[in-house]
MARTOR-434922 format. One line per field, with one value per residue (C-alpha): residue number from 1; residue in three letters; chain; x, y, z. Coordinates in nm, 4 decimals, decimal comma, m for minus. Layout:
N
i (NUM | ...) .
aa (ALA | ...) .
ch (A | ...) .
east (X | ...) .
north (Y | ...) .
up (Z | ...) .
***
This chain:
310
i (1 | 2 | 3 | 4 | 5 | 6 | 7 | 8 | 9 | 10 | 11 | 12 | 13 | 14 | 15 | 16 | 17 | 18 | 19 | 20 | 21 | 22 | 23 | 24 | 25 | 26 | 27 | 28 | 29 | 30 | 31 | 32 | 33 | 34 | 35 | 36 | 37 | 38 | 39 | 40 | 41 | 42 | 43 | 44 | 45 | 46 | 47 | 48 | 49 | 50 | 51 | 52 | 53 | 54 | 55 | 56 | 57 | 58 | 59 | 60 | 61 | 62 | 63 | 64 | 65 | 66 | 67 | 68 | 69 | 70 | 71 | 72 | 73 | 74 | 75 | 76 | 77 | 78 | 79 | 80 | 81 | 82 | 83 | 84 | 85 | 86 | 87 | 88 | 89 | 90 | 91 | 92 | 93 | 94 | 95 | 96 | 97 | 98 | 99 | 100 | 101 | 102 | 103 | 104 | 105 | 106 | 107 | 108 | 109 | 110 | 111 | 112 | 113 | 114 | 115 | 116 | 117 | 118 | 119 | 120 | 121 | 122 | 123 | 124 | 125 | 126 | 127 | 128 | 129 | 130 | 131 | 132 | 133 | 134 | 135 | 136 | 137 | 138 | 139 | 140 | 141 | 142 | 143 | 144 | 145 | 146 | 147 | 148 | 149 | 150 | 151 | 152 | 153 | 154 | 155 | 156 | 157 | 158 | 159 | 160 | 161 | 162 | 163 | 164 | 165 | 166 | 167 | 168 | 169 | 170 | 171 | 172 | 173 | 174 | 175 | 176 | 177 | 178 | 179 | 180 | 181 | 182 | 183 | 184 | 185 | 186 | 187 | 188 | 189 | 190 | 191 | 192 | 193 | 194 | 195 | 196 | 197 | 198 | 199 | 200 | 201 | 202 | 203 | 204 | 205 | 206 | 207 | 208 | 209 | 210 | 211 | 212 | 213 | 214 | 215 | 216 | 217 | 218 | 219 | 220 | 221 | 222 | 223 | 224 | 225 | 226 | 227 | 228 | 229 | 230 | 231 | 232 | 233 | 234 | 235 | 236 | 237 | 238 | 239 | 240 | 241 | 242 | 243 | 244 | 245 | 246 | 247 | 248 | 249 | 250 | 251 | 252 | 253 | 254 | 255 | 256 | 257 | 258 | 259 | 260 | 261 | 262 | 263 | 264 | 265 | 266 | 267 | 268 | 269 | 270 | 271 | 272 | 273 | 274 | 275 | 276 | 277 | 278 | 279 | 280 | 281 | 282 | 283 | 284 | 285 | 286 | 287 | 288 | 289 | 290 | 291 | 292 | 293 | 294 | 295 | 296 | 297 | 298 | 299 | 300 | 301 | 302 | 303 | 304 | 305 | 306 | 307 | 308 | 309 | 310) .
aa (UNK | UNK | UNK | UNK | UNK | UNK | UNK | UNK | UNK | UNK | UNK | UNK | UNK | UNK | UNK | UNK | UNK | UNK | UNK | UNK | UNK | UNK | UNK | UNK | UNK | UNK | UNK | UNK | UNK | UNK | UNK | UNK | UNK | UNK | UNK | UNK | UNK | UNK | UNK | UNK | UNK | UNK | UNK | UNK | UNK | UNK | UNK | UNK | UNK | UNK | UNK | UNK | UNK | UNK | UNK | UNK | UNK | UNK | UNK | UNK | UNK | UNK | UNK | UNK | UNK | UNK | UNK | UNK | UNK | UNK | UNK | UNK | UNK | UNK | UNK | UNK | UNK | UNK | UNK | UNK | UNK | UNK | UNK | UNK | UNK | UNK | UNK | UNK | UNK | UNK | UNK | UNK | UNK | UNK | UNK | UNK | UNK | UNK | UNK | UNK | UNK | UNK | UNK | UNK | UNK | UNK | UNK | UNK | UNK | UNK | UNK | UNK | UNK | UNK | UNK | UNK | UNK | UNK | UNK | UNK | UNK | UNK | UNK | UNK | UNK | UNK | UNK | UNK | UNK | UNK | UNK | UNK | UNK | UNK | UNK | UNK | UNK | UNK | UNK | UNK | UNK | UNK | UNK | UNK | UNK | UNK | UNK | UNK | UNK | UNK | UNK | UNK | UNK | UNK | UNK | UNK | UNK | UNK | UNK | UNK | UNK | UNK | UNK | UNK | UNK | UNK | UNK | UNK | UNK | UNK | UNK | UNK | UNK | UNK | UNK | UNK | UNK | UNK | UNK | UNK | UNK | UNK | UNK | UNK | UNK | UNK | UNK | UNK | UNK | UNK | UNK | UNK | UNK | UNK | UNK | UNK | UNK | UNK | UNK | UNK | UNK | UNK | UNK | UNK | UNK | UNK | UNK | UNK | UNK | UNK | UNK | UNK | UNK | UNK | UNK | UNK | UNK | UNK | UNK | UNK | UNK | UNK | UNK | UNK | UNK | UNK | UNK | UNK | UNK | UNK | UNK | UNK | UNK | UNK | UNK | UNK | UNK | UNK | UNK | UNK | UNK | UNK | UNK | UNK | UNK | UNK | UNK | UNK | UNK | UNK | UNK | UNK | UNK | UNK | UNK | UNK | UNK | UNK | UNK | UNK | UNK | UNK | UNK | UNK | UNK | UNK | UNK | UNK | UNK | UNK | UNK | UNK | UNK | UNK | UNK | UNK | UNK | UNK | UNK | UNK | UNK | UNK | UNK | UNK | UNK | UNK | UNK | UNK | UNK | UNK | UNK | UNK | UNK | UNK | UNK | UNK | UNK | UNK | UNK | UNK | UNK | UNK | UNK | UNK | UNK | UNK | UNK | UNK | UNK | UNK) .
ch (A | A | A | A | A | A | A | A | A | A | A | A | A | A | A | A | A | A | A | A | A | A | A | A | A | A | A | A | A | A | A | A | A | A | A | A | A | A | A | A | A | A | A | A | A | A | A | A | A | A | A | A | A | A | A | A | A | A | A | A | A | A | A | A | A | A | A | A | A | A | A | A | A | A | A | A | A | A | A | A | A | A | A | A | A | A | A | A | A | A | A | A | A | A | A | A | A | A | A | A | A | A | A | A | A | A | A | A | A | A | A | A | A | A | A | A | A | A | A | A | A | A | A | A | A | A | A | A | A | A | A | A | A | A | A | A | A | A | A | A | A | A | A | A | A | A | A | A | A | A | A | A | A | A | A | A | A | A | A | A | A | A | A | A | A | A | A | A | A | A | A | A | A | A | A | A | A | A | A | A | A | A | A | A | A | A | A | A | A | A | A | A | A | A | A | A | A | A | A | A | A | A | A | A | A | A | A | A | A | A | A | A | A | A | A | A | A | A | A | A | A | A | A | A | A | A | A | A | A | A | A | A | A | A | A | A | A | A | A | A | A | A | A | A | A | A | A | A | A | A | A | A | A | A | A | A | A | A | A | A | A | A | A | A | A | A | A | A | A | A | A | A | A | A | A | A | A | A | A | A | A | A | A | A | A | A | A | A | A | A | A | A | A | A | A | A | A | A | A | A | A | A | A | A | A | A | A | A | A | A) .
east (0,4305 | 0,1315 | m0,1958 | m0,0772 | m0,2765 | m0,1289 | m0,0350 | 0,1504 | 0,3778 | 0,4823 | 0,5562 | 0,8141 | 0,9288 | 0,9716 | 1,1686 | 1,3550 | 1,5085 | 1,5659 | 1,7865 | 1,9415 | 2,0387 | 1,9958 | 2,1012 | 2,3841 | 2,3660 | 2,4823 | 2,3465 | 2,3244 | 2,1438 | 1,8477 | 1,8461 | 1,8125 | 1,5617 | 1,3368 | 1,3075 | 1,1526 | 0,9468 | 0,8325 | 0,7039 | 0,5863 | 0,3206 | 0,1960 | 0,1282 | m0,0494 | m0,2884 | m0,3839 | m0,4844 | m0,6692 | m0,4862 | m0,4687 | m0,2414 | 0,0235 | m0,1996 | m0,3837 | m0,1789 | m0,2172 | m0,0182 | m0,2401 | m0,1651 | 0,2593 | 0,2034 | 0,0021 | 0,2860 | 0,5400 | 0,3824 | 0,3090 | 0,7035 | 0,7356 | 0,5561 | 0,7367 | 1,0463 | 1,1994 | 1,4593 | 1,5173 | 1,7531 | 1,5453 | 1,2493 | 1,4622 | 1,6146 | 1,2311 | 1,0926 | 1,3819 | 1,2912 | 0,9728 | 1,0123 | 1,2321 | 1,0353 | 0,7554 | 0,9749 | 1,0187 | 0,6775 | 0,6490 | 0,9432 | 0,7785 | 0,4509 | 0,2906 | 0,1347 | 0,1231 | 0,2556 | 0,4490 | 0,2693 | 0,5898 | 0,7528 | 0,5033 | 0,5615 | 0,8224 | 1,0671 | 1,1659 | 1,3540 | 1,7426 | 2,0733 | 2,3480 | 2,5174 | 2,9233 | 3,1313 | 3,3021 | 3,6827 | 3,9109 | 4,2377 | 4,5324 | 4,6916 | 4,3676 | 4,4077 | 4,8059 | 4,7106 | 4,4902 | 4,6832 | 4,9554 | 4,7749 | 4,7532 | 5,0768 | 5,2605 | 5,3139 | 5,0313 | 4,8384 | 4,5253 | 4,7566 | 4,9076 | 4,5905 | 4,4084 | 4,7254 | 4,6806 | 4,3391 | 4,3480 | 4,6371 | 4,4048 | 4,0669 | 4,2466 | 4,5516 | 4,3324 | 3,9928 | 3,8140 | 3,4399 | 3,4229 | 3,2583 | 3,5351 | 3,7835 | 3,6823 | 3,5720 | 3,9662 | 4,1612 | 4,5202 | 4,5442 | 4,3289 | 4,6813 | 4,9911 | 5,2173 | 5,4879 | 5,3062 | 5,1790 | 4,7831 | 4,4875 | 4,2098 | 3,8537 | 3,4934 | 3,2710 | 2,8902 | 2,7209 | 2,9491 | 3,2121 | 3,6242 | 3,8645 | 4,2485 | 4,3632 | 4,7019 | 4,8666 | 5,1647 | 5,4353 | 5,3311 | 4,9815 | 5,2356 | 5,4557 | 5,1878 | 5,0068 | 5,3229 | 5,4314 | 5,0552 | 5,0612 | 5,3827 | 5,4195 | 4,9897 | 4,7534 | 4,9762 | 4,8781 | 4,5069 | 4,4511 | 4,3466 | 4,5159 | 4,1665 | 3,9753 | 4,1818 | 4,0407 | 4,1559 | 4,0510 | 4,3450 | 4,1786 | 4,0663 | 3,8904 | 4,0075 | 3,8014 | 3,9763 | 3,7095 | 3,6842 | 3,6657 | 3,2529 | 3,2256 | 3,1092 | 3,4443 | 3,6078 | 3,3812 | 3,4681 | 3,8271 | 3,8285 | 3,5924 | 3,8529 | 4,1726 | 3,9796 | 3,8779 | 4,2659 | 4,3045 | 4,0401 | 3,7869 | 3,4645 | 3,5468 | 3,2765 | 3,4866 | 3,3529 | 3,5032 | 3,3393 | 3,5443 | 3,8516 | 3,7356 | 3,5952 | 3,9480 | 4,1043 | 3,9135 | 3,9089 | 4,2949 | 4,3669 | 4,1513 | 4,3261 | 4,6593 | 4,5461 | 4,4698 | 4,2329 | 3,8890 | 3,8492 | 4,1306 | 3,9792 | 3,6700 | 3,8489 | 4,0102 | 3,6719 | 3,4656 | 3,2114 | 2,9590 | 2,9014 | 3,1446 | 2,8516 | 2,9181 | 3,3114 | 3,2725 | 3,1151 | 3,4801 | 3,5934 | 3,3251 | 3,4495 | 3,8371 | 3,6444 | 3,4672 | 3,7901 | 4,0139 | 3,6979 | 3,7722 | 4,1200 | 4,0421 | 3,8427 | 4,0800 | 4,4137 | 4,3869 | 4,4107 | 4,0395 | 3,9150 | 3,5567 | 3,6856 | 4,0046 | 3,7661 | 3,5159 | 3,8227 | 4,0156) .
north (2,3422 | 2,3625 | 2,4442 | 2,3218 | 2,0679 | 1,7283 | 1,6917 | 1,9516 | 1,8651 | 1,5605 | 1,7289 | 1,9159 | 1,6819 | 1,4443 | 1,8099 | 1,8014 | 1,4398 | 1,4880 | 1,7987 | 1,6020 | 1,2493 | 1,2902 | 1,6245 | 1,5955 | 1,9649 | 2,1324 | 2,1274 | 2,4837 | 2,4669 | 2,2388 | 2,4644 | 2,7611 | 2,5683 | 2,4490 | 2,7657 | 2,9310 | 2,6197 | 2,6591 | 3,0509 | 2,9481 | 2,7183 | 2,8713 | 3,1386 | 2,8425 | 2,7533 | 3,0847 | 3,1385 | 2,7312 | 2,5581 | 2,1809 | 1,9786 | 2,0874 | 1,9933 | 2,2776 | 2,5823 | 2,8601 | 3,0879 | 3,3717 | 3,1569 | 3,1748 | 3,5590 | 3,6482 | 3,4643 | 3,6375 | 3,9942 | 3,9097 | 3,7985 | 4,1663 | 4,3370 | 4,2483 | 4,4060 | 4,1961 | 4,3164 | 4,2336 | 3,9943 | 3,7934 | 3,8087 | 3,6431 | 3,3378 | 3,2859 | 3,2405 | 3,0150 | 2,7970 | 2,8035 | 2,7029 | 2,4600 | 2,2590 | 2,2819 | 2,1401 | 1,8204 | 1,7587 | 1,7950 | 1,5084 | 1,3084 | 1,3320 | 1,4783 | 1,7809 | 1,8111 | 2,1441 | 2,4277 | 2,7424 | 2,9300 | 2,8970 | 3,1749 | 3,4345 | 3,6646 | 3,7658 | 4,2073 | 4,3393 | 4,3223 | 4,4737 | 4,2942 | 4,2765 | 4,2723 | 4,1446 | 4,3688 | 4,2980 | 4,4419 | 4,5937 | 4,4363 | 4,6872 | 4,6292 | 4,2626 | 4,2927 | 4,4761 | 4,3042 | 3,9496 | 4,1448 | 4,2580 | 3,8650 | 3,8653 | 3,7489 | 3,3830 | 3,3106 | 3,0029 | 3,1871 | 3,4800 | 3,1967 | 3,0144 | 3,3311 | 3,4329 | 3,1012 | 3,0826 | 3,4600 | 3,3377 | 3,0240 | 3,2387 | 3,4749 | 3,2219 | 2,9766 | 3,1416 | 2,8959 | 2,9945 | 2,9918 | 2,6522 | 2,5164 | 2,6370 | 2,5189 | 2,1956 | 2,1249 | 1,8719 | 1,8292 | 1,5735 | 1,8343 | 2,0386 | 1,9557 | 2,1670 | 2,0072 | 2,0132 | 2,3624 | 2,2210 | 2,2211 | 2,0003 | 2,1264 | 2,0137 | 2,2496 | 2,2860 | 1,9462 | 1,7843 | 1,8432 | 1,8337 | 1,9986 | 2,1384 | 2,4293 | 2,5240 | 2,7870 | 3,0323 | 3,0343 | 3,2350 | 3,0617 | 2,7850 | 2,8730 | 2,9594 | 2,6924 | 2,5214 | 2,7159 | 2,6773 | 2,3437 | 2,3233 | 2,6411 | 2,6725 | 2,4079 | 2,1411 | 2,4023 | 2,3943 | 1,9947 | 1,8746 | 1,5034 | 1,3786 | 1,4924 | 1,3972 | 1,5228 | 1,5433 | 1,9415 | 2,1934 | 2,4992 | 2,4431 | 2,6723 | 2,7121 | 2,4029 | 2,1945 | 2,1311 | 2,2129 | 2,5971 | 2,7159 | 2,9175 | 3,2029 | 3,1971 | 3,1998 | 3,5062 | 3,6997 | 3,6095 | 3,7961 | 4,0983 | 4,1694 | 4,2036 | 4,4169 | 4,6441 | 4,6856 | 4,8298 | 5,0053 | 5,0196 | 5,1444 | 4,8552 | 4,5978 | 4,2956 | 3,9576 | 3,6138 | 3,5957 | 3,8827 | 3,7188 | 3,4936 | 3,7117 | 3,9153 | 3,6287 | 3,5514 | 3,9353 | 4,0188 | 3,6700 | 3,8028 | 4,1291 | 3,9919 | 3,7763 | 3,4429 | 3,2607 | 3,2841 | 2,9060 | 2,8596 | 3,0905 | 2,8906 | 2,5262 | 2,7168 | 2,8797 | 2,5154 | 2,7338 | 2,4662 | 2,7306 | 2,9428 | 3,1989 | 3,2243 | 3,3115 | 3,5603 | 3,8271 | 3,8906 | 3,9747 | 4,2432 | 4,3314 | 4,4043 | 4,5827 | 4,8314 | 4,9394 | 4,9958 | 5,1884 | 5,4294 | 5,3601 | 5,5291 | 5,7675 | 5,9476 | 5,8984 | 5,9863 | 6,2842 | 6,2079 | 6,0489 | 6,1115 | 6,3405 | 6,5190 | 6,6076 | 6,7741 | 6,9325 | 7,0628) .
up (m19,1098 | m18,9219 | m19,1107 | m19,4337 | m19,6174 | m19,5635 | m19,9357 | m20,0012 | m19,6647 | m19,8073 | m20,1602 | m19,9577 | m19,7541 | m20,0971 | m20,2732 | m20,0070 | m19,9620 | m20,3649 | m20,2811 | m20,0173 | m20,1484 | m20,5307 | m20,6328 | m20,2857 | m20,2140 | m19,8687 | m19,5661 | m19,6124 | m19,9227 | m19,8386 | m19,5165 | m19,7475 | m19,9220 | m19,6723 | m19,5487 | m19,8681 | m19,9573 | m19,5553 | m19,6335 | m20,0053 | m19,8850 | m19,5869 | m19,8196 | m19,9777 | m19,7415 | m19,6609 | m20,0379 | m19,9482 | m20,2195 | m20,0911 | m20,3356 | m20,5796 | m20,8415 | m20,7428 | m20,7422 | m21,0114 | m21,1374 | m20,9397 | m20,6368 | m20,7086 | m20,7907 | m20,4911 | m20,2595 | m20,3988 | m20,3614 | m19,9779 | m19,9591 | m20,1464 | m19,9148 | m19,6313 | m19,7432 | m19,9275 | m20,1737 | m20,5407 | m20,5163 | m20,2304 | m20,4354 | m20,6926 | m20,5072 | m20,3302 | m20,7039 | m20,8091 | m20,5458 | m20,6187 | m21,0051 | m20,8889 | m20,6219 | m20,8970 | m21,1694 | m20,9461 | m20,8617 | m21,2775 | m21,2881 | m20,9959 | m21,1217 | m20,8441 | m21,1101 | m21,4775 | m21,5288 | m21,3574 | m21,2794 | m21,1064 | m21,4857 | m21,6214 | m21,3208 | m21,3863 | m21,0839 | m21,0318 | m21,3098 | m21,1486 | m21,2760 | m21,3119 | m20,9723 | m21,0151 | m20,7240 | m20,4885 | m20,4834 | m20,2432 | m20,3867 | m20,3889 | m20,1533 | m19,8682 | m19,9110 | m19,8830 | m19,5310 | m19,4120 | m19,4570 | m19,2834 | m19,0048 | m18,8864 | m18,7418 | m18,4455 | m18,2813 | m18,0921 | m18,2316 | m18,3433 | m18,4897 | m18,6917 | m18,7864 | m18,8755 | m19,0895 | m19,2941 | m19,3232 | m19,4544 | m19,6811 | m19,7800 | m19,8716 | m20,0978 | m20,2801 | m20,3238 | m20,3515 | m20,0749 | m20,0198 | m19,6506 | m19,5891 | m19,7926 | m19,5510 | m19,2347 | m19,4051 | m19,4814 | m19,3106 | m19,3019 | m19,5223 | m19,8036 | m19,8202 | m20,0144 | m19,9189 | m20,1280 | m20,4453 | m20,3619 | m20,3720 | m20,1836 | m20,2292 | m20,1304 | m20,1326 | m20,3301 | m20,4078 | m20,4682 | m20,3063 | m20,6149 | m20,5573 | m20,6705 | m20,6592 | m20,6825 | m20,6649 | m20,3956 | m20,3552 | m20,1639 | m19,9070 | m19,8404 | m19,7977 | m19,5409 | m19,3583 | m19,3307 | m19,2513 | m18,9943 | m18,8371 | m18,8258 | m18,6905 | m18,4464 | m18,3993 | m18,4859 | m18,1861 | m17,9487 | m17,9887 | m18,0788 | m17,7684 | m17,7095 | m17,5912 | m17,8855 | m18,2145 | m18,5248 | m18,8809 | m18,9262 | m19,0040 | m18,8835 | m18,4778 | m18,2235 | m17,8801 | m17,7795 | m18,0185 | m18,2539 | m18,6094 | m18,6316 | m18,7465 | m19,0005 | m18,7600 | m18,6072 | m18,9726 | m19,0897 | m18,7992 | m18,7907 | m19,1580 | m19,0487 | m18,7339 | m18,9797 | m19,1922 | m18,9249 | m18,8315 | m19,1553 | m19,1935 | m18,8886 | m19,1542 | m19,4014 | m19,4128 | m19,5539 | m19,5564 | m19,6490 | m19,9795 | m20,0809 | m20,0473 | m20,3256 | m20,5488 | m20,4967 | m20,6146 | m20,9172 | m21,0564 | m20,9729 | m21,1386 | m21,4651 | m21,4431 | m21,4914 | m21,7667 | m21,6443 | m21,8650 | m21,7815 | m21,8020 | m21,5758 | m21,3084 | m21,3167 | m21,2515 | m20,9607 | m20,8581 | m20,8841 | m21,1205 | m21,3050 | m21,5818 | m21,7307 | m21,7716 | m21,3684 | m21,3891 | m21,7310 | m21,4774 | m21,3433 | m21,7092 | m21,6794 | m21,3308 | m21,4545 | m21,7649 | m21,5708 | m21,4016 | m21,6769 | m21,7912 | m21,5262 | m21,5351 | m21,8995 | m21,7974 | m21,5529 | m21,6845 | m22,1019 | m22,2292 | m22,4380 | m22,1316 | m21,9841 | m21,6599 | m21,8249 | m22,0894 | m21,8549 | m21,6494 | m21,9446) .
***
């Protein structure tokens, strides 16, 4: 971080070790982190605050309108002034400043922003488009089969080892946010294919020199990225539809709103998601409402479009 005062570099580099060994989040999260913190106080030093102590609100207003003005969009905006009131919140805790002037700036107004499922039909076609006997046909069909029975974020995934599967008791146990566990149950079919990949696939891409406990491998043996797992899911979506833009974090939400749609209990779907808050899983009851809104809509006879066609 070169040209920022020497004070507020070690604030960050304090935020961050707290992210990293006290709070346990992801390498992808203090990443994520750093990166905003990074931008936030360069904008800092430009506007020749020195300490932490000294930043206004003026000064967290006038950083976030240069982070605007680059193009940002809404929802960046957002997660840059989160991270923001949050790295000022510890130095509150630490003692490093007396108050936090991020907590009286005010992100863009945002709408409520509902997950995009994929029908069950799409999802049905894509899973079935991972066929054959080849060992990546077989580990892409049960890692497809994994992200949508089981609702995996993506990370999750390729994080599993063998041992994380029980393929007797129908269970898979995975390593959330914050380093939290938990099991979730699976079908039948996410079953059999992970057996038959580990029996018919995954033997044929271990390599004997390189031994490792992950279930999903690459072609060089190694635990598969989570590049290679994103575009594994964007390739059988293309085969059913070469104009869909499908990625891995649909799968999940697919799983949580067709779950709510058949009636599973919303505190059930948020064990199975690893959701902290239920506030976080409730959006999916708003998802399944919105389509039997238009479910409504077209199909009775009072409804919103036979009214206007009648």
């Amino acid at each position: 971080m070169a040209g920022v005062p020497a004070a507020l570099r070690r604030a960050a580099d304090t935020f961050e070790d707290y992210l990293r060994v006290e709070r346990g989040a992801s390498p992808a999260t203090v990443v994520a982190y750093r990166a905003e913190i990074k931008r936030y106080l360069a904008s800092l030093a430009k506007s020749k605050v020195a300490s932490v102590e000294g930043v206004k609100p003026k000064h967290v207003l006038d950083a976030m309108n240069e982070r605007a003005s680059s193009g940002a969009a809404a929802s960046t905006l957002n997660r840059t002034l989160a991270a923001v009131r949050h790295f000022h919140k510890f130095c509150v805790r630490e003692g490093i400043a007396v108050s936090n002037p991020a907590a009286l700036v005010d992100g863009p107004a945002r709408g409520l922003q509902l997950p995009k499922a994929i029908d069950e039909d799409f999802v049905t076609k894509m899973i079935d488009a991972a066929s054959g006997t080849s060992p990546r046909q077989l580990r892409d069909r049960a890692m497809l089969e994994l992200l949508y029975g089981a609702g995996l974020r993506v990370s999750e995934l390729v994080g599993l080892d063998i041992d994380d599967v029980d393929l007797e008791d129908r269970t898979v146990r995975c390593v959330g946010k914050g380093d939290k566990e938990r099991v979730v149950p699976i079908g039948n079919p996410a079953v059999a294919a992970v057996r038959t990949y580990i029996r018919d696939g995954r033997r044929e891409l271990v390599r004997p020199s390189q031994p490792t406990p992950a279930l999903f491998l690459g072609n060089s043996g190694r635990r598969l990225s989570r590049q290679s797992a994103w575009a594994c899911v964007k390739r059988y979506a293309a085969r059913v539809s070469p104009n869909a833009r499908v990625f891995p974090h649909a799968l999940r939400h697919s799983f949580a709103t067709h779950l709510v749609a058949r009636g599973a209990d919303v505190r059930v779907v948020q064990e199975a998601l690893g959701h902290a808050r239920l506030s976080t899983t409730q959006v999916y009851t708003l998802v399944t409402r919105e389509k039997l809104k238009d479910v409504y809509d077209e199909a009775h006879p009072r409804g919103r479009r036979r009214q206007r066609t009648s």
